[in-house]
Each structure stands twice: as C-alpha cells, then as structure tokens.
C-alpha positions as CSV (number, residue, x, y, z in Angstrom):
1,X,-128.5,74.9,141.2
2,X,-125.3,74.5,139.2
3,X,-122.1,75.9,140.7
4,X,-118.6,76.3,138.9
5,X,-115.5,77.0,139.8
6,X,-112.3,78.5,137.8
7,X,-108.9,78.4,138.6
8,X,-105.9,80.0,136.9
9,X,-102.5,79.1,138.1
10,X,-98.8,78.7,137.2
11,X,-97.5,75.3,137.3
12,X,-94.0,73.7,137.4
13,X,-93.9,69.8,136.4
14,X,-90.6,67.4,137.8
15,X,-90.1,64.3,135.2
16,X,-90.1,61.2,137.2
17,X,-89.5,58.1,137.1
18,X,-88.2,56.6,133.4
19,X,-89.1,60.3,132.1
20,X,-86.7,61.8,134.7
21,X,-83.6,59.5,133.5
22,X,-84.2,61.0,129.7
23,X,-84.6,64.7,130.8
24,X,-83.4,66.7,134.1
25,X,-85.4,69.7,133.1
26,X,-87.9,71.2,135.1
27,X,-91.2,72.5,133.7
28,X,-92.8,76.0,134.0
29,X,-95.8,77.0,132.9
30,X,-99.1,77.9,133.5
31,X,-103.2,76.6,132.5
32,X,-106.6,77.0,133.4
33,X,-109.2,74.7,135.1
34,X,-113.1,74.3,135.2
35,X,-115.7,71.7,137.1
36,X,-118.8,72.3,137.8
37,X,-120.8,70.5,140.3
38,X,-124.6,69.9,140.4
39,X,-124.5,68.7,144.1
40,X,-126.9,70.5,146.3
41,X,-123.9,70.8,148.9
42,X,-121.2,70.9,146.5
43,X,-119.4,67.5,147.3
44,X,-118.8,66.0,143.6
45,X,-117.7,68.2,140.6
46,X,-116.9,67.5,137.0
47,X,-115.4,69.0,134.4
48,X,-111.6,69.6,132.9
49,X,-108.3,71.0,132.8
50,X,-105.2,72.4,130.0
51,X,-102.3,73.5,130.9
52,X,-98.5,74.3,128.9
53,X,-95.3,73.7,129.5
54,X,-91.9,74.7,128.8
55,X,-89.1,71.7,130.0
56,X,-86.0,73.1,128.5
57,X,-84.1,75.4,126.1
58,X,-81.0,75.1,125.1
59,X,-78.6,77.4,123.1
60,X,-75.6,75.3,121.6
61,X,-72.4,76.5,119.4
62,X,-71.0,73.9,116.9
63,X,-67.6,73.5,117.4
64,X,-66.7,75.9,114.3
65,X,-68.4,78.7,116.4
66,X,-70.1,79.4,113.1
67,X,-73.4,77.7,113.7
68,X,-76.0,78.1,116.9
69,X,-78.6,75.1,117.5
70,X,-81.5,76.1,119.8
71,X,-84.2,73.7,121.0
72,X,-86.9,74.1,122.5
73,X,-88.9,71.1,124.2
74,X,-92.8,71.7,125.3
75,X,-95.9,70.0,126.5
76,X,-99.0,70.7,126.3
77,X,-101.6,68.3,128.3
78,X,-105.6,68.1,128.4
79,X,-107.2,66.4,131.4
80,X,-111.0,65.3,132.3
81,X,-111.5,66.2,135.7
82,X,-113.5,64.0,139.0
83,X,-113.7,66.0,142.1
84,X,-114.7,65.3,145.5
85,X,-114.8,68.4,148.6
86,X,-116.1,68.0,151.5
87,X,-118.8,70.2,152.2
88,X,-118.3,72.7,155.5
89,X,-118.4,76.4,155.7
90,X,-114.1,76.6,156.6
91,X,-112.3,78.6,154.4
92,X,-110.0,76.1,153.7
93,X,-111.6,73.3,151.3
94,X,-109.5,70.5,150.4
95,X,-110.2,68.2,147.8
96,X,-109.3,65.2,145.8
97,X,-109.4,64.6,141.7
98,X,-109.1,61.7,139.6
99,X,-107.7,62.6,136.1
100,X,-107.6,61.6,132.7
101,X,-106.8,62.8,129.5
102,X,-103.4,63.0,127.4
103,X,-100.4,64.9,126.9
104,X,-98.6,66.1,123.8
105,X,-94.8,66.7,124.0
106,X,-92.9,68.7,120.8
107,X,-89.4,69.8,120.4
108,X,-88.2,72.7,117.6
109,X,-84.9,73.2,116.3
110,X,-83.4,75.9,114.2
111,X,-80.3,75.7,113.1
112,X,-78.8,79.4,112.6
113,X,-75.9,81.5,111.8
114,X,-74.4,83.4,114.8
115,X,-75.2,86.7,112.4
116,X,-77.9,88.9,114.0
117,X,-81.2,88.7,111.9
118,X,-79.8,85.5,109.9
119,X,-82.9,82.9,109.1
120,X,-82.3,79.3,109.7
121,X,-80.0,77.3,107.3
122,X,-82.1,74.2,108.4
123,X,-85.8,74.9,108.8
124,X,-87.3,74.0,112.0
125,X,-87.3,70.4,112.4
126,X,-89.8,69.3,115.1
127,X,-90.6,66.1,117.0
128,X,-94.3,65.4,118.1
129,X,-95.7,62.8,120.1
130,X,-98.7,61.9,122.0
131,X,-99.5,60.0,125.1
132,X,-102.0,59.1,127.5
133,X,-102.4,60.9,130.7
134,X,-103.9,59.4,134.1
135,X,-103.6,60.2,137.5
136,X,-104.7,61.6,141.0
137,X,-104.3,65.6,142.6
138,X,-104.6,66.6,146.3
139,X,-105.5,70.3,146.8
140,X,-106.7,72.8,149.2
141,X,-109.1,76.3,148.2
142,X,-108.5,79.1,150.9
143,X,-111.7,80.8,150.4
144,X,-115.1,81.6,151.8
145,X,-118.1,79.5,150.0
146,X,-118.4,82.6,147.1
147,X,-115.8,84.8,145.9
148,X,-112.4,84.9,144.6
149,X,-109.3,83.2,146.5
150,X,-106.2,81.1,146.3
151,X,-105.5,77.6,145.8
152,X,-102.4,75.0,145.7
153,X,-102.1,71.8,144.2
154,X,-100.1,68.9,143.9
155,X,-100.5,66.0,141.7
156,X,-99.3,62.5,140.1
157,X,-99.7,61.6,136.3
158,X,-98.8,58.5,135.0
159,X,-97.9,58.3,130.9
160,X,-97.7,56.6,128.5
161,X,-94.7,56.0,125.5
162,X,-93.5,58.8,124.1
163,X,-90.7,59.9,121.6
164,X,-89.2,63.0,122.3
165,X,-85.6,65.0,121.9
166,X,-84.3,66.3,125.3
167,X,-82.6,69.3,125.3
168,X,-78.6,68.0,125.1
169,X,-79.9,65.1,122.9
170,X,-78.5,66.7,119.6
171,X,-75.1,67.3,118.5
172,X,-73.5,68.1,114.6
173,X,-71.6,65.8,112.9
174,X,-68.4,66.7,111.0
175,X,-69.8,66.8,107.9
176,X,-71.7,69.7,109.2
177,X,-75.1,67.6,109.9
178,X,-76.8,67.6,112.9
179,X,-77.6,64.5,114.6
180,X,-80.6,64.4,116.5
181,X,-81.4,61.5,119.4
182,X,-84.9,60.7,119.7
183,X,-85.5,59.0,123.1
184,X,-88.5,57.1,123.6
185,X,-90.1,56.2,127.5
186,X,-93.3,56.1,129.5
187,X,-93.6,59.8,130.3
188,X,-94.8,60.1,134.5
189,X,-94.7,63.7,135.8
190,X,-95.2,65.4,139.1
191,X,-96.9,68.9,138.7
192,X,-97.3,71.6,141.2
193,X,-99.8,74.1,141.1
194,X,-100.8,77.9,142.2
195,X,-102.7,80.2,141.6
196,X,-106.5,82.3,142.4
197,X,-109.9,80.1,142.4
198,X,-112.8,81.9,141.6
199,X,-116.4,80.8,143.1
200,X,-119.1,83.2,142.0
C-alpha cells in the first residue's frame, strides 16, 4: 500500500561559500514537501520539494534625499526528493535525502519619490537567473507511525553560476542614474528547516 507524507515548514537558508562573500543576508521563508513511499516497511520514499525565500531588502536614500531605491532579492528553488528511514515503531524517525533540482534567484528595484503614494520614476528593473541545485538533508520526524507531528531539518545544496544583485550592490550616479552591480558566483546554501509532518 502506498504511504505519503507532507510537511509544511518555515525555513531560513545561510549563503556559503563563494555565495556568502557576495551576500551576508540571511534567508527566511517557508515551502512545502511530499514523498511517497511504496515500501512495505516504509524504508525508501520518493517524491519532491519547493520552497521561497526572501535574502534581503534594502531601503536606500540618494544623496539628494529626494529619491528612495528599494530592492528586494528572492529565491525560489524546486527539488526531486530520495529518502531513506529506517523502519522501527520510535517516535523519533530520522532520515536521509539526496536532492536535486534548481534554484531561481530574482532581484526588483523601484526607484521612487519619498512622496507618499508616488509610482516609480524608473519601472521595476529585475535580474533573473537560474541554477542547478544538488545536495544532501539530515532530518528527524517526532511522531508515532500515523498522525500529525513535528519535524527539523538541516541540509547542504551545492549551485551552480548565477547572476544576481545583492542588496547594497546598487548606488546612483550623479547624473541621477542608478548604477546597478551584477555579481556572478556558484550559489551553495545551507537551509534549516521546521515545521509539522503529517502521516495519515
């Protein structure tokens, strides 16, 4: 008989590596996962995650204290899932997954008037970038073998190439144009997970 699980968590991701030299912002956000497994005693599941990120905001006034830049920087990242549990009747289950998938970073910027309810002078001018996604997650379920419980998570993705704006990577020129620095590296992330696991 088939058997699924669902989890819904928050999630915070750390930049490391190449990635963390680039940006010092933390991630917060939150996503959804699903495996199934067709294993009489529930060793080997498969299935997939999604989750979304915000990495950083920034509000900045131009030196004229006329103009007010804010960017925001996301990611959004879709994963294939492997897992192995050990089958026993605890109610704590760790576990193990190999992942695989990508993730899609985007930055907006509006340039605005520090008037309330003034639109952008500049439309929003956004950066988007994909990039592959692989890696490895160690977790635990505190649950009984049904019903609805709690679960943390911890895990390494390695990147690929990506070009992206960080958050203080802008800045307006005299003439009143704003000068936006793309950066470009492999884009390795550790993500930390939390949230309720539901077995029916």
């Amino acid at each position: 008989q088939a058997q699924f699980e669902l989890n819904l968590f928050g999630e915070s991701g750390i930049p490391f590596g190449s990635f963390s030299q680039n940006t010092k912002a933390v991630g917060i956000g939150f996503g959804s996962a699903l495996v199934y497994s067709f294993d009489k005693k529930q060793r080997f599941f498969v299935g997939g995650d999604f989750s979304y990120e915000i990495y950083g905001k920034e509000v900045k006034d131009d030196a004229s204290q006329v103009y007010r830049i804010v960017t925001n920087n996301n990611i959004f990242m879709m994963h294939a899932i492997i897992r192995y549990m050990p089958y026993h009747r605890s109610p704590v289950k760790p576990y193990i997954d190999l992942k695989g998938g990508f993730k899609n970073l985007y930055t907006r910027t509006k340039i605005k008037e520090q008037l309330l309810f003034t639109d952008p002078v500049e439309g929003i001018r956004e950066f988007n970038d994909f990039a592959g996604s692989y890696g490895g997650s160690l977790g635990v379920n505190f649950r009984k073998d049904r019903g609805t419980g709690l679960f943390v998570e911890a895990s390494f993705l390695a990147g690929g190439k990506a070009t992206y704006v960080d958050r203080k990577s802008f800045e307006r020129a005299p003439d009143d144009q704003v000068i936006f620095n793309e950066k470009t590296s492999r884009t390795n992330m550790i993500l930390f997970r939390f949230g309720l696991n539901f077995n029916p």
